[in-house]
C-alpha positions in Angstrom: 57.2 114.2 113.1 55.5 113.5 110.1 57.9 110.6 109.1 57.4 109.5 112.7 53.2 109.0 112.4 53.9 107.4 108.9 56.2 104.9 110.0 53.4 104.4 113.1 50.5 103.9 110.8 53.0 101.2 108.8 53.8 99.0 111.6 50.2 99.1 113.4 48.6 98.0 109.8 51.3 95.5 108.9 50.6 93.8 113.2 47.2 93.7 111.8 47.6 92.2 108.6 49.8 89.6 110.7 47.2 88.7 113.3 45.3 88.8 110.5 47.2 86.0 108.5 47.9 84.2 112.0 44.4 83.4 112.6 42.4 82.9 109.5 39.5 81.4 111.9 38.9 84.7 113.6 39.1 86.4 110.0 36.6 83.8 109.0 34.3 84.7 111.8 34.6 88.5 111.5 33.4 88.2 107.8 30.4 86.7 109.0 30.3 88.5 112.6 26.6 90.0 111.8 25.1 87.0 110.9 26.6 84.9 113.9 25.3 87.6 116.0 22.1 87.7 114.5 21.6 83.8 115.1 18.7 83.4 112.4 18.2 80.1 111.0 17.2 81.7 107.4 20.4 83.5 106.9 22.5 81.8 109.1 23.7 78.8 106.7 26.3 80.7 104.6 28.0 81.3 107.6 27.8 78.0 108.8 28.9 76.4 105.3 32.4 78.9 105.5 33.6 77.9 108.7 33.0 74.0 108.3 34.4 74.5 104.5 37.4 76.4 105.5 39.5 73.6 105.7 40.9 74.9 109.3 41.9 72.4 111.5 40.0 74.9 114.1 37.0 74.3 112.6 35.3 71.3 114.2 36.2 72.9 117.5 34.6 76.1 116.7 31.5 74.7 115.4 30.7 72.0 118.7 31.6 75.0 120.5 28.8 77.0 118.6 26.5 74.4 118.8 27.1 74.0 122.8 26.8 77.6 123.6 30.4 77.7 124.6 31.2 80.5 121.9 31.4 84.3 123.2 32.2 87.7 121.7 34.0 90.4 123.4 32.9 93.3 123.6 35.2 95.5 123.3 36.7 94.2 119.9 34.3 92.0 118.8 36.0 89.2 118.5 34.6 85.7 119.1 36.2 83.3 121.5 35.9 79.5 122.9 34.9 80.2 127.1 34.8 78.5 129.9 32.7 79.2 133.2 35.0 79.9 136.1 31.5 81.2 138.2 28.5 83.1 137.6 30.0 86.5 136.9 33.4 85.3 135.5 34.6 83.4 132.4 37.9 82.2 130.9 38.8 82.7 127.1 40.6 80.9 124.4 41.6 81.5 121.2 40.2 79.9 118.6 43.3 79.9 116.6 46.0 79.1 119.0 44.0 77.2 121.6 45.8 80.2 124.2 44.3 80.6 127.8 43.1 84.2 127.3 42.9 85.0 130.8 39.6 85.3 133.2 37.2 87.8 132.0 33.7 89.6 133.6 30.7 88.4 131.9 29.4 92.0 131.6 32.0 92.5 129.4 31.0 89.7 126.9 27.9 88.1 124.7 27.3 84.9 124.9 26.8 83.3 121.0 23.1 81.8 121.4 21.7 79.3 118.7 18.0 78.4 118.5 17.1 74.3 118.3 17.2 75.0 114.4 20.5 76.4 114.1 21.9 73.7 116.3 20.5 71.1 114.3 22.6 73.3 111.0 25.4 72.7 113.3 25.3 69.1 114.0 24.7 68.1 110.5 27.9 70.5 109.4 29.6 68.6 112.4 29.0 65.1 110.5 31.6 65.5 107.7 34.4 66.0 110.5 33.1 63.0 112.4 33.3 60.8 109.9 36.8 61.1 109.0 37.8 61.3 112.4 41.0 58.8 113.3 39.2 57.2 115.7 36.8 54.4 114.8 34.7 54.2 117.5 33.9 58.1 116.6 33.2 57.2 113.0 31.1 54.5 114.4 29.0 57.0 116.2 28.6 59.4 114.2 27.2 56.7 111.5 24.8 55.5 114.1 23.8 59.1 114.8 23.3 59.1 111.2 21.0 56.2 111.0 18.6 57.4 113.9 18.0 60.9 112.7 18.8 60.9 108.5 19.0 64.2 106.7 19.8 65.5 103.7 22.7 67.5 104.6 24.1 64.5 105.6 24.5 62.8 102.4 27.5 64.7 100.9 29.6 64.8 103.5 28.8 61.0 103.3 30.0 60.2 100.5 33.2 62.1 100.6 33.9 60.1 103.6 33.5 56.3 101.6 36.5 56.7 99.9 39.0 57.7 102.6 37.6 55.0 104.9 40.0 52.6 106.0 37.9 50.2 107.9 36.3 47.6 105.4 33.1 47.3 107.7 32.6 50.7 108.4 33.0 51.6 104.7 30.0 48.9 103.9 28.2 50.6 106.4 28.7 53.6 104.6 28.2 52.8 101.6 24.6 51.1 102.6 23.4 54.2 104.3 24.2 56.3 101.6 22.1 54.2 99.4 19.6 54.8 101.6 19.8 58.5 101.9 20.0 58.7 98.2 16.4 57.3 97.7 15.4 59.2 100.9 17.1 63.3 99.6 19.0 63.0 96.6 17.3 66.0 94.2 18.8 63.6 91.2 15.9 61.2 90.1 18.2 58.5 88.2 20.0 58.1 91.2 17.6 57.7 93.5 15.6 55.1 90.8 19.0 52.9 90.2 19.2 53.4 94.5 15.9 51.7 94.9 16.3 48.7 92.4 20.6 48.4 94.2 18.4 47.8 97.5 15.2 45.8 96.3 16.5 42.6 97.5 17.7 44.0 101.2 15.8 42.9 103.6 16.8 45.4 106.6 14.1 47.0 108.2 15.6 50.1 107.8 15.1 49.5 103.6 11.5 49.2 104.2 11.3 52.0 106.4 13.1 54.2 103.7 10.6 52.9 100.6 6.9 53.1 102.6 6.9 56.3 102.9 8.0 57.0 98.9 4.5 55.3 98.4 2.4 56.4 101.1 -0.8 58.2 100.2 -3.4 60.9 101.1 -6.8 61.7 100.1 -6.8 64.8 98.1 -9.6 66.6 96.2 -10.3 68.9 93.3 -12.5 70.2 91.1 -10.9 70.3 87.5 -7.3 69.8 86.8 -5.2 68.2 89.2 -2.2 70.2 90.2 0.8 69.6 88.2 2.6 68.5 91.7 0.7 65.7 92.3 1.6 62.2 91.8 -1.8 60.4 91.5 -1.9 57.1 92.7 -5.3 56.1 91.8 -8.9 57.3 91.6 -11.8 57.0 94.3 -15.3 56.4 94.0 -17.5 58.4 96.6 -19.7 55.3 98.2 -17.4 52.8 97.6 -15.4 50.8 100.5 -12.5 52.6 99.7 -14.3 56.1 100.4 -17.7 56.4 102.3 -19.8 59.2 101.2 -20.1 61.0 104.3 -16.2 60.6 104.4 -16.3 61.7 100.9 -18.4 65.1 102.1 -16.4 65.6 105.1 -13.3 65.6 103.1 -15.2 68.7 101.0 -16.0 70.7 104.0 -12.4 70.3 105.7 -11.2 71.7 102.5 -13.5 74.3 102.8 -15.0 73.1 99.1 -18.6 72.6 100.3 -21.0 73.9 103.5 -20.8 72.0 106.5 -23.9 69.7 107.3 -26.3 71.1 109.9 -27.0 67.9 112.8 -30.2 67.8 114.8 -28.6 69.7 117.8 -28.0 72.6 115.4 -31.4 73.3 114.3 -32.9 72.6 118.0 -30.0 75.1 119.0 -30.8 77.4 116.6 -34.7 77.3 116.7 -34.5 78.1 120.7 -32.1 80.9 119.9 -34.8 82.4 117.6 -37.8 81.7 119.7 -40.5 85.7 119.4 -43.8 85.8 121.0 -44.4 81.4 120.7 -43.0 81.5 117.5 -40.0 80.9 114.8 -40.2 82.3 111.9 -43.7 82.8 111.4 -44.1 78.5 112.9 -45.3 77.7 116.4 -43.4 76.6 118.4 -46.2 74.3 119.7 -45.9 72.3 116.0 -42.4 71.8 116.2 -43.0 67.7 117.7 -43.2 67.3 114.2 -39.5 67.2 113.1 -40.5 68.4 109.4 -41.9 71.5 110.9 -38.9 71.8 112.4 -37.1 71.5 109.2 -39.3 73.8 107.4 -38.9 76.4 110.5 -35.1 76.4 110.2 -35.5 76.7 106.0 -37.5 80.0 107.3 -34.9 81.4 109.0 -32.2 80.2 106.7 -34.0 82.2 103.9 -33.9 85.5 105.9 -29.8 85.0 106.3 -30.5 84.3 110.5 -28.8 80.8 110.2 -26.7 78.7 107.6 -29.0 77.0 105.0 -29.6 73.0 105.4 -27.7 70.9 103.4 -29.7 68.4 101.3 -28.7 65.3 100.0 -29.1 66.5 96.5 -26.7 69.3 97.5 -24.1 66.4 99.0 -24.7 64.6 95.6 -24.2 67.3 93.3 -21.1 68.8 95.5 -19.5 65.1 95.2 -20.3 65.0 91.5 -18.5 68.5 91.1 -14.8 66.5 92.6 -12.0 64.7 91.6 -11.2 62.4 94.8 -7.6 60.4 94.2 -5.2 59.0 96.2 -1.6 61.1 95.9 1.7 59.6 96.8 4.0 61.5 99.1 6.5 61.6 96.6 6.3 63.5 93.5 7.7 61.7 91.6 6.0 58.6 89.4 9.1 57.3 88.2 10.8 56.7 91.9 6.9 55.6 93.6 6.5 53.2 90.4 10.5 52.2 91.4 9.7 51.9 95.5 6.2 49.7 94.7 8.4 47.2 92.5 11.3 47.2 95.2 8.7 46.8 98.6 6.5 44.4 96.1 10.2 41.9 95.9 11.2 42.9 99.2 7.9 41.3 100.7 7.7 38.3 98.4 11.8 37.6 99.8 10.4 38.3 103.6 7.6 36.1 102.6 10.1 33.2 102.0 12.5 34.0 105.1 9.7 34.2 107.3 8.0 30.3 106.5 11.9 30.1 106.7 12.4 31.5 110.1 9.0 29.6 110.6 10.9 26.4 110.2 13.5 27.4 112.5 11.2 28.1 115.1 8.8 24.6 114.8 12.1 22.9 114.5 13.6 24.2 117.6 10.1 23.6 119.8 10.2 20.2 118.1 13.7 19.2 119.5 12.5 20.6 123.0 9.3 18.3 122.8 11.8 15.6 121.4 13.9 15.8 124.3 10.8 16.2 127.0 9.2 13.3 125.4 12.3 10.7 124.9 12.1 9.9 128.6 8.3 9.0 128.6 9.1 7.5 124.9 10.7 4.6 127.1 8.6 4.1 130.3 5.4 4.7 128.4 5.8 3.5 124.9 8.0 0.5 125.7 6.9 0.2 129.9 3.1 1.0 129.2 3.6 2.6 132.6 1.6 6.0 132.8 4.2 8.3 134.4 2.6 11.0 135.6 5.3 12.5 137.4 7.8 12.3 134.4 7.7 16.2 134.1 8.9 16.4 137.3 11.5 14.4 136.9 12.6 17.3 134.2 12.4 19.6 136.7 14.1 17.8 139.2 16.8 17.7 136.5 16.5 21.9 136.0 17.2 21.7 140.4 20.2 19.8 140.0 21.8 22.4 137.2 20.7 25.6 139.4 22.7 23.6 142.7 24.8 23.3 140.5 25.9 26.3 139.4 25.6 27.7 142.6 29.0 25.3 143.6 30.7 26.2 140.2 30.6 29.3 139.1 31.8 28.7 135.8 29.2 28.5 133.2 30.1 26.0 130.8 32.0 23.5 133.4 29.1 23.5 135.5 26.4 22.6 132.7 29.3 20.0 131.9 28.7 18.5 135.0 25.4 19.6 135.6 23.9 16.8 133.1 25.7 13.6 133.8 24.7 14.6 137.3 20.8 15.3 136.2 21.4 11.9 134.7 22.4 10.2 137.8 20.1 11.8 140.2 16.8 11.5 137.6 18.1 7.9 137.3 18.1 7.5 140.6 14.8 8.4 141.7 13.3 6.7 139.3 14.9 3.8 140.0 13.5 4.2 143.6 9.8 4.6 142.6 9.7 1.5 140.2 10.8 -0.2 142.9 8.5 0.8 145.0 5.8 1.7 143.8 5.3 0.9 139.8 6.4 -2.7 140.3 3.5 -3.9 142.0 0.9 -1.7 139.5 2.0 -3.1 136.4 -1.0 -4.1 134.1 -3.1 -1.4 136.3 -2.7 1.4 134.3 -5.8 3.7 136.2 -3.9 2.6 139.3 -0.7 3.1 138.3 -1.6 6.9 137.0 -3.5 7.8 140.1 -0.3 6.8 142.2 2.0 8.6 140.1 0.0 11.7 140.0 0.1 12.0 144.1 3.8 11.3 143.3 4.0 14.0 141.2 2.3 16.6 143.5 4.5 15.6 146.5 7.7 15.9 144.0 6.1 19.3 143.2 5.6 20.6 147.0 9.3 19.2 147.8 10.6 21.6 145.3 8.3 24.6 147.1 9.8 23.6 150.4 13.4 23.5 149.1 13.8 26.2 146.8 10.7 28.3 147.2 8.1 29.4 144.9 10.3 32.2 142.7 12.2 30.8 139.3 15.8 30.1 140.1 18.3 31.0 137.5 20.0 28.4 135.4 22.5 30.6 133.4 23.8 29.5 129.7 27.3 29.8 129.0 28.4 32.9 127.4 29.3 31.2 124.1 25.3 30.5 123.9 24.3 34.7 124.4 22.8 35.6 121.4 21.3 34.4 118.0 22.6 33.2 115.2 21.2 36.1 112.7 20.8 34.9 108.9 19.1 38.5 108.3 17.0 40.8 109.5 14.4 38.0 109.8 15.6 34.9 110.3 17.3 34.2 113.3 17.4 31.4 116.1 19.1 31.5 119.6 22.4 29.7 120.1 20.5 28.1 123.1 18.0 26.5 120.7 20.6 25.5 118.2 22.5 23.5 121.6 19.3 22.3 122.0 18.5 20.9 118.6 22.0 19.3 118.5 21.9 17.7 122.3 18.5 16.1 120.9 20.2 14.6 118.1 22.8 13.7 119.9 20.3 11.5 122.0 18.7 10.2 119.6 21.7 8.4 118.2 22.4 7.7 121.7 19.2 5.6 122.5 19.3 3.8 119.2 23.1 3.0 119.6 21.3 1.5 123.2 18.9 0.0 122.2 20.3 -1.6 118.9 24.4 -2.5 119.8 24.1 -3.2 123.5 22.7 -6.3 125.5 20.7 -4.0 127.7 18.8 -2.7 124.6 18.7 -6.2 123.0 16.7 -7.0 126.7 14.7 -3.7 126.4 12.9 -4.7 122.9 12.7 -8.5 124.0 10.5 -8.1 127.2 8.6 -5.4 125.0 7.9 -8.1 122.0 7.2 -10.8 124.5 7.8 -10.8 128.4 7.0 -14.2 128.8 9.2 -15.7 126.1 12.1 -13.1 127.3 12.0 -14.4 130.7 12.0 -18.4 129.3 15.5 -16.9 127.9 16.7 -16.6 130.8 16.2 -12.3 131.0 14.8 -11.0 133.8 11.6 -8.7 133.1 12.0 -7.0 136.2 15.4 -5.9 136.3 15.1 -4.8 132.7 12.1 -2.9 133.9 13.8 -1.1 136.6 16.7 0.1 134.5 14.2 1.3 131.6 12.4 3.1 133.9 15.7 4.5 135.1 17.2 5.3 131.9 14.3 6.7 130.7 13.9 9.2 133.9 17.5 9.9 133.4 17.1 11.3 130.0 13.9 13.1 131.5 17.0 15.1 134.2 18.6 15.7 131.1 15.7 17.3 129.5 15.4 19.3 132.5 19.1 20.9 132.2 18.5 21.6 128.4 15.0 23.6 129.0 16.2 25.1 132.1 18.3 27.0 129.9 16.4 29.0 128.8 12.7 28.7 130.9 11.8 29.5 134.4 13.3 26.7 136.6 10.0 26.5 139.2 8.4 23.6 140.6 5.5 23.9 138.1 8.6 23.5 135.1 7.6 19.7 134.2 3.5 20.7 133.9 4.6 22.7 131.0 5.8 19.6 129.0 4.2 16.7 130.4 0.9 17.1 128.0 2.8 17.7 125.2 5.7 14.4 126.2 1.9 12.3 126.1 0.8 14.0 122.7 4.4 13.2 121.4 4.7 9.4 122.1 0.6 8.8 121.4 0.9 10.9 118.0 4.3 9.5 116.7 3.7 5.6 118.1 3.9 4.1 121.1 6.7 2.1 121.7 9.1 3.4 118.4 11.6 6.2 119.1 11.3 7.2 114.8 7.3 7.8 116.4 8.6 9.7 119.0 11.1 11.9 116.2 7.9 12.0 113.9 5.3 13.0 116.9 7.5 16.0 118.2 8.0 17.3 114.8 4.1 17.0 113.8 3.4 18.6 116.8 6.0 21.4 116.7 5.2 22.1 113.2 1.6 22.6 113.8 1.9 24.5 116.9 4.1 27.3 115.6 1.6 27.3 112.6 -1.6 27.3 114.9 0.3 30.5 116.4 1.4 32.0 113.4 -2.5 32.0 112.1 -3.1 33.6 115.7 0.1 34.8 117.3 -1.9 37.0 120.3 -3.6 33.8 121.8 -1.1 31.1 122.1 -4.1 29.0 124.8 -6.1 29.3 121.6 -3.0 27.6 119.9 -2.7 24.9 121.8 -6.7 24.1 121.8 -6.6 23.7 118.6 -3.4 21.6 118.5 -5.1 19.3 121.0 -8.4 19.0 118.8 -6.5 18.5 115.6 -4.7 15.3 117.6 -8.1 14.1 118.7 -9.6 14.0 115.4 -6.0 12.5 113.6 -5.6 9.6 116.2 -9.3 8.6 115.2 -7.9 7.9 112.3 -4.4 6.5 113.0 -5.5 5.3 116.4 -1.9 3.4 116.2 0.1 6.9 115.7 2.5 7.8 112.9 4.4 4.8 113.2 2.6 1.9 114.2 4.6 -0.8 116.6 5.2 -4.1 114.5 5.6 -7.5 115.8 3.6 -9.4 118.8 3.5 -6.0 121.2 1.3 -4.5 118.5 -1.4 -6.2 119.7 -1.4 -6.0 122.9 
């Protein structure tokens, strides 16, 4: 019998040690079983750090489980398992270890594993090592995201053991970046953090700037003394000075609980009613107190027999500032990494200085280009025509019409812009065609005529477009190759759109001086502008060359229209945006010279983006200025930038 209980005891203890040695998780978890239990965030980490340290391939499981509330403990055994809610009062179990459907169990008979926020956030960070150097990219991808939106220093080891095992070359340089910047952020180590700083002092990324500031933010602090060891002064302040007002100064004292707090008028009134006996405060009638130095002297009174707080003098505000230190302490206690962060912001912000006059460039260059091609059109029927077109910004929108019709008969993006602008061209052409014939014809040499009529013109064009297509912007969409920006860093960029824009204005310009210099019709053009009367003894006729400058030049305008539709509101009000600035662009560069027109949009680009950059909130303000700066330059270069040479110049 004996033998039989021995032999018993033998095989139960060597099942255990088996189980045992089949799942090393659950062991795991037993040896920690009170402090899982528990669920404190003070003692909870050692438990935390074994299981995501194990090495277990169950590990990662058992931890999002934790963190998710999914993990229970049975009761009767006190073992902890991975549950699933079947209903309210039942749940189904699985191992840890194996991954084995458990069976269906009551919930009486279980405790559900329940982490505070804190532990959680323990959790997740533990959790970051395993997503990191999971197989799938897109994972690792996340997790570094995750990473970048809420940094931590538990983070940073399990970091950097995942660099080096990272097979993706652009995931490992995203890596390796963050890492830099959670070394300056939490590493304990001061040389690394220092040689971190000066590796990053010429990245621009918002994120590196985020990461320094607050290594050299300040506070105001205050002693009397010695300064604590801990601080990192930054520099010394001056009660009274602009950097520190003196009642600031004093207020600072009293929060700190360094000096009395000032008695206000309210006080005293409040206190002197409260202490009102028989018409009296302390020992002062009450019928004296108009005078507010009796008031004063009454609440001294009663400040000497302990009733209230005593005054606070200015002498006493001067002597308690005189006692204290006031400084300025960085965040970071360290002098060697602030002194480190100030050098890397101070070259940081001298390199964003540069990319942003830069970016600056971009921008003036791109709004030049789109003034360039609003103002090409008017370049011909105003510089070379004299005509005052009125109504030439609504030949550009007439031109953003055509590419929203359209697109609404071809779907496809880029084939319809492809035929959306010879077609702008042809219709624009068109129509202006039409009204020189019609109506500019018989006004030439009256200019106040001639701008009246095309001014009614224009506001009929304008309510034809309300009556066609409404009053709400129609879409004209870019092709999908022109989505996005063309990012140099993270401050300059420019949109693809505006790059198209800046090339389709070159493009014209080549265009018009190929016209106007290799072809007969150009060779017309610039002889009826030199001399009409000469060019028609030659045998041209003035008025057919006028009708097809006015066309081509209306044309372009429909082009315009396609190009800025791209990326502004296609209304009827579209060609009021631009027709000012197309008149400032030919008048400015030189009426009459297409290098004017070039040097016109650019001047004015330039200094509008500057005007806005000196006041970015008001860009009316920008544009008021702008105008006045033009007044005052053209009564100086009445002529323009490029002054018209030859017999038309004085005309």
């Amino acid at each position: 019998m004996l033998r039989l209980l021995m032999a018993s005891l033998v095989l139960v203890l060597g099942t255990a040690v088996a189980r045992a040695q089949d799942a090393p998780m659950q062991t795991l978890l037993q040896d920690h079983s009170a402090t899982i239990v528990k669920s404190s965030r003070k003692t909870i980490g050692p438990a935390i750090d074994a299981v995501a340290g194990s090495g277990l391939p169950q590990a990662q499981v058992v931890l999002q489980s934790w963190q998710a509330k999914d993990m229970w403990l049975r009761k009767e055994d006190g073992l902890f398992f991975r549950a699933e809610k079947i209903d309210s009062k039942t749940y189904r179990l699985f191992d840890f270890d194996t991954d084995a459907d458990l069976g269906a169990f009551a919930k009486s008979d279980l405790k559900q594993i329940k982490p505070n926020s804190g532990i959680r956030a323990l959790l997740g960070s533990a959790l970051v090592r395993f997503q990191l150097l999971d197989p799938d990219p897109a994972k690792r991808a996340d997790a570094l995201l995750s990473l970048e939106r809420d940094p931590s220093a538990d983070a940073l080891e399990p970091l950097r053991a995942s660099i080096d095992d990272e097979p993706d070359d652009e995931l490992r340089a995203k890596k390796v970046r963050l890492e830099r910047l959670l070394t300056i952020g939490y590493d304990p180590d001061e040389p690394a953090r220092i040689a971190a700083i000066q590796e990053m002092s010429t990245d621009l990324g918002v994120d590196v700037r985020a990461t320094l500031n607050p290594l050299v933010a300040t506070s105001l602090k205050v002693y009397a003394g010695e300064a604590p060891a801990a601080w990192n002064i930054a520099t010394s302040l001056t009660p009274g000075s602009d950097q520190l007002p003196r009642a600031e100064a004093y207020d600072l004292l009293v929060a700190e609980k360094l000096a009395p707090p000032r008695v206000s008028g309210d006080d005293i009134r409040n206190a002197l009613i409260e202490n009102i006996q028989d018409g009296q405060v302390a020992e002062v009638p009450i019928h004296r107190f108009s005078d507010p130095a009796i008031r004063e002297i009454a609440y001294a009174n009663l400040a000497n027999a302990g009733t209230v707080p005593p005054l606070v003098t200015e002498t006493d505000i001067d002597a308690a500032l005189a006692a204290h230190t006031f400084v300025q302490v960085f965040a970071d206690p360290s002098p060697a990494v602030t002194t480190a962060a100030s050098a890397a912001l101070e070259s940081i912000s001298y390199r964003v200085g540069i990319n942003q006059t830069i970016d600056l460039t971009l921008d003036a260059l791109s709004l030049a280009s789109i003034y360039f091609l609003a103002a090409i059109g008017l370049a011909i029927t105003f510089g070379v025509m004299g005509v005052i077109n009125m109504a030439h910004g609504e030949f550009i929108m007439m031109g953003a019409y055509t590419g929203y019709v359209v697109q609404q008969f071809i779907p496809d993006h880029t084939l319809s812009i492809i035929v959306a602008i010879p077609l702008a061209f042809a219709v624009t052409f068109a129509a202006g065609v039409a009204m020189e014939r019609l109506v500019i014809r018989w006004l030439y040499n009256r200019p106040l005529e001639t701008l009246l009529a095309t001014f009614g013109i224009s506001i009929a064009l304008q309510q034809l477009a309300k009556n066609i297509f409404g009053t709400q912007a129609r879409p004209l969409t870019s092709p999908g190759w022109l989505d996005g920006a063309l990012e140099l860093n993270d401050v300059v960029s420019i949109s693809y759109i505006r790059i198209a824009i800046f090339v389709l204005a070159l493009i014209f310009l080549a265009l018009f001086l190929f016209i106007m210099k290799r072809t007969r019709l150009g060779l017309e053009i610039r002889a009826v502008t030199q001399n009409p009367r000469m060019a028609s003894s030659m045998g041209i006729n003035p008025n057919r060359v006028n009708m097809l400058t006015f066309g081509l030049g209306s044309g372009i305008a429909g082009i315009a229209g396609v190009a800025i539709g791209l990326f502004a509101k296609v209304t009827s009000e579209l060609g009021s945006d631009y027709i000012v600035q197309s008149f400032m662009t030919v008048v400015v560069g030189g009426v009459g010279n297409i290098w004017g027109t070039l040097a016109g949009a650019t001047m004015i680009g330039f200094l509008q983006k500057g005007i806005e950059w000196f006041n970015p909130s008001n860009t009316l303000a920008a544009q008021t200025y702008m105008i006045v700066f033009i007044i005052i330059f053209i009564q100086f270069r009445p002529r323009g930038i490029i002054a018209l040479k030859g017999r038309a110049a004085g005309d």
